[in-house]
Every structure is written in C-alpha cells, then in structure tokens.
N, C-alpha and C positions, 0 to 999 in steps of 0.2 A: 429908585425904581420908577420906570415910563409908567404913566398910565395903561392898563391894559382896553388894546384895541381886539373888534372883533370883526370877522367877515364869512361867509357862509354862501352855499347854494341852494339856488331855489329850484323846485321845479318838481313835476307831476306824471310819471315818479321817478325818485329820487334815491332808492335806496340802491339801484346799483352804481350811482357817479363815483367816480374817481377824484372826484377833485379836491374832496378833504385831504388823499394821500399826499397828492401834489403840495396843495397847498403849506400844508403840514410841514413835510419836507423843507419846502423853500425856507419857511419859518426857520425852522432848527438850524437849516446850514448859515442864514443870516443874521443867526443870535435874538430873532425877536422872541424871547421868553413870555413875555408878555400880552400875545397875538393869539388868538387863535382863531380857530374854523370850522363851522358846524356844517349840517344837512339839515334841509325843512321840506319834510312833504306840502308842498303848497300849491295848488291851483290858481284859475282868474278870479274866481270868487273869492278865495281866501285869500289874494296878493293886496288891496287898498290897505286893509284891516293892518297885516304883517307890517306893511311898509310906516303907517303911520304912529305903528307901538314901537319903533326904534327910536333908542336915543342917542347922545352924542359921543357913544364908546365905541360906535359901528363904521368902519372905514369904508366897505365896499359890501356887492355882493356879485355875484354870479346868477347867472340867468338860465334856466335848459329848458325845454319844450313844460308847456306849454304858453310860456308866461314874455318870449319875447318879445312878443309885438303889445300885447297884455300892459307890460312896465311902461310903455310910451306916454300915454297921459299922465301917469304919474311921477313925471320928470320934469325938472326945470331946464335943463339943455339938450341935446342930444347929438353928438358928433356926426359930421360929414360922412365918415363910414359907415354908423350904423344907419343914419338917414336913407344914404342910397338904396339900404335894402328892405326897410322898415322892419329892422331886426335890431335887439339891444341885447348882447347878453353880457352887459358887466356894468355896473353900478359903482360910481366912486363919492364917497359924500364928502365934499369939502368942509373945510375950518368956516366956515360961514353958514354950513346949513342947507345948503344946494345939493341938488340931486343930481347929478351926470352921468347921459348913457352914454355908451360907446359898443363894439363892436369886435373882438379880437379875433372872431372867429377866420374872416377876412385875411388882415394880417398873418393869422397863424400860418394859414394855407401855403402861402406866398412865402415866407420862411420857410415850413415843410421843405418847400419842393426845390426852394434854392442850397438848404442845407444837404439835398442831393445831385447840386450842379444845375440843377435846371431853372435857368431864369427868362428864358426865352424860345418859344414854340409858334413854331407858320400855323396850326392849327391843333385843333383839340377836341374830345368827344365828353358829352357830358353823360349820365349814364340816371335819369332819374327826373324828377320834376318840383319835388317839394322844396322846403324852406333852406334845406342844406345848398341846393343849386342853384337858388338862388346866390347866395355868399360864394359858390364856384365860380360863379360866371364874374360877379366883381372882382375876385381876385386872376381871373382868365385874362379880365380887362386892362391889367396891368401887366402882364406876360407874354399874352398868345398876341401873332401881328395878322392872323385871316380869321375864318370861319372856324365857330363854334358849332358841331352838331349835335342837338338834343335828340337823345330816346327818349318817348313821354309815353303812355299809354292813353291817353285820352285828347280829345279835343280841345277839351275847357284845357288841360296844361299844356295841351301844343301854345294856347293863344296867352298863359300867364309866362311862358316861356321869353316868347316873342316880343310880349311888354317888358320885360325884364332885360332883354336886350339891348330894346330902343333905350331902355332907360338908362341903362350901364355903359352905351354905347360899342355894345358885341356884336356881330354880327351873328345871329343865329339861325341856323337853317333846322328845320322842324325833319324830324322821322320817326316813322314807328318803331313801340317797342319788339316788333316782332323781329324787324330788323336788324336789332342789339345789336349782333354779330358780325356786320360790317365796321364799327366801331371800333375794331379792336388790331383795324390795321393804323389807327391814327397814330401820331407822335407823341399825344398824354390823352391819357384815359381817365376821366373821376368816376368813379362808381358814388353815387350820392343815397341809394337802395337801401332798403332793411335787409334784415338779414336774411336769407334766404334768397332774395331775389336774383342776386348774378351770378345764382348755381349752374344752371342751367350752359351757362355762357362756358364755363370751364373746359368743356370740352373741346369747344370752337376755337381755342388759342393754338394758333400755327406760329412757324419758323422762331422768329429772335423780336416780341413783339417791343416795343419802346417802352415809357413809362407809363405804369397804374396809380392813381391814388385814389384807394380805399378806405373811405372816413369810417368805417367799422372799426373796431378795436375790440370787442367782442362776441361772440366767438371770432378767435385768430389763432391762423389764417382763415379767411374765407377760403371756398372751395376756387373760388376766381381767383384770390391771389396768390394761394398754392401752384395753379396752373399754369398761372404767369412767371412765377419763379423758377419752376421745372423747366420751362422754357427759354428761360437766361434775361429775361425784362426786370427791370430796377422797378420796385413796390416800394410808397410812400404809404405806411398805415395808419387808422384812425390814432394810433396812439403818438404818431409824431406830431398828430393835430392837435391833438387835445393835448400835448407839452407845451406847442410853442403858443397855444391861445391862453391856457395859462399861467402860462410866463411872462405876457403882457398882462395878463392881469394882477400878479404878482406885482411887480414894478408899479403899477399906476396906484395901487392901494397901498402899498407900502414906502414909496419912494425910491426905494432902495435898488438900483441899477449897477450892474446885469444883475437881473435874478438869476440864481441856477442852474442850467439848464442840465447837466447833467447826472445833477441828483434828482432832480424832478422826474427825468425818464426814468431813472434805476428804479425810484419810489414807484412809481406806475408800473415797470414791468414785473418788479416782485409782487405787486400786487393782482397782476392777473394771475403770475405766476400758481398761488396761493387759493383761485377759485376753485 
C-alpha cells in the first residue's frame, strides 16, 4: 500500500466549496485509495501558521478568496500564469520540499469556453472588476483578437482594469456599470459579479444573443443566464469553471493524466443538485 497523500482547500469561507466533491470523485475514479481531501476555514492571518504545520504526506492545495495573493510570499516558485495576475490558487509540494504556485483558474476558462466551440472572438464584454476579471482578461488574451469592454462601477476599477490590460496586453476600453446593457450585444459576455448583481440585466437580453460565461455556479441559473438561454445564446457556467480548474489541479497533484472530467462534473452537479 502507497503511502497515503493528502490535499485540501483553503479559504475564508469555505464551507460552501465544492471542491472536496470534485476532488474526491477524481480520487475514486483513479484508484487513489490512499489520497484524500479536506476543507479548512482559514484566513491571511491564519495561512503562515497552516502552511508551516504541514508535513511531507501533503501533495497540493487549493486556494479560494481570500488567501490568493496572501499564499505569494509563502512560496518558493510561482508560475508564469499565476505571476501575470498576482493570483495563486493551487499549491503543489514537490519531492524536495518546495512550494509551487500556479494558477488553473486561467486555464480553466480557456478550456470552459473551447469545450463549447469557442476558441476564438473579434471582441468580448467583461461584466465586473474584481480578482475574477482579472483571470477573464488573461484568458480573453489568449482567445479574443480586438477589444475587451469593461463594466466597472467606479473609478479606482476603471483605472485597475486598465493596468490589468496593459499588463496582459488586452486591449481594454473602460464603461460604466450603468451601461451594462450595451454589453450584451458582444460576441462573449463573462459576467465576473456576485450574486445578484446581473439581475437586473435579464430583462435587457434581446433577439439571439451570442455567448455568456457566468463564473456563478450558485444559485443556478442566474436570473441573467436564464434570460439568455430563453433566448437561444449558448451559457458557459460557473460550474464548467470550477471542473476544468480542478482538473488541472487534479493532474498536477497527483500526476495522473487526464483526470476525469466527466465524473468530476456529475460529482458537482449532483451535488448542487442535493442543496
């Protein structure tokens, strides 16, 4: 018998992730008996502490708000994807003892949207301004070939938007949130928003609108992508995100390639199913 490995998510709070399910799943259908997966309520104060009581039966970990940018000091590498955004949310601890961030969230997207045909857009609307839009916009930078339009509701995120462009090298053109609703004649739409916020919008979806992708996953559907469905537009949901982000995290902590993805969704949707 393997020694048993373990790996977990962090973050604050944490009791409603999904990614035990996931994870979990992936184990079982890969034979790893031996593996498992927890959840830790843990903030920036309580992550130094956590990070340095592990010993060497811990393979990986998972990162959620608010602990992304938090884990960067406390790393010995950090990958080119999650660099670009100063976001980390996955942890792999090599045979030597090293710490490696990386970034799936990115990737995931980018998967999402191609495992629905769509690997390339003349333009695109972003629908938000926080730390999720930022990872939109990196993964836009590798799909979309013009302009990216941000809805922000403030100033200070018009101008983090805008750094975030020059930095990813997007083209970003700034508008208000009051706006929204011109947005929804673009060719992909991300709604990046909490919940509630792109209710309002629902109403505003006319004719045959193109693609949505909605990083929510609960409550689903939003009222927005309800609207857009009624409509006949193809919806990419938080929870197609959150498979294929931890399906690279699967793979990198385990080794074991392809993880699978089709049990990983089933595990996730019976499990919202279930709420």
């Amino acid at each position: 018998m393997s020694e048993p490995r373990r790996a977990a998510v962090l973050g604050s709070p944490i009791a409603h992730s999904l990614s035990p399910v996931l994870h979990r799943a992936a184990y079982a259908e890969l034979g790893l008996e031996d593996w498992s997966y927890d959840r830790f309520e843990i903030d920036e104060a309580a992550l130094p502490g956590f990070i340095e009581g592990l010993d060497s039966s811990w393979a990986g970990l998972s990162l959620t708000m608010p602990l992304k940018r938090a884990i960067i000091p406390l790393l010995d590498e950090v990958g080119v994807t999650a660099a670009s955004v100063e976001a980390v949310n996955t942890v792999v601890f090599t045979e030597d003892g090293r710490r490696v961030g990386d970034n799936t969230d990115i990737p995931g997207m980018i998967a999402a949207l191609r495992e629905r045909g769509v690997d390339k857009v003349e333009s695109a609307a972003v629908l938000g301004a926080g730390a999720t839009a930022s990872s939109a916009l990196a993964a836009l930078a590798a799909i979309c070939a013009g302009p990216v339009t941000a809805y922000v509701r403030s100033p200070e995120r018009a101008a983090e938007m805008r750094a975030w462009g020059e930095r990813l090298g997007v083209d970003v053109v700034i508008a208000d949130w009051a706006d929204a609703a011109a947005a929804l004649t673009a060719p992909l739409v991300i709604a990046t928003t909490p919940a509630g916020a792109t209710d309002s919008l629902a109403g505003s979806v006319r004719g045959t609108p193109g693609i949505l992708f909605d990083v929510l996953y609960e409550p689903w559907p939003t009222a927005f992508a309800a609207a857009w469905s009624a409509h006949g537009g193809a919806v990419v949901g938080g929870l197609d995100l959150l498979v294929h982000q931890a399906l690279l995290q699967v793979e990198q902590m385990t080794g074991r390639i392809p993880a699978p993805l089709a049990v990983m969704r089933q595990a996730g949707e019976a499990a919202l199913a279930d709420r």
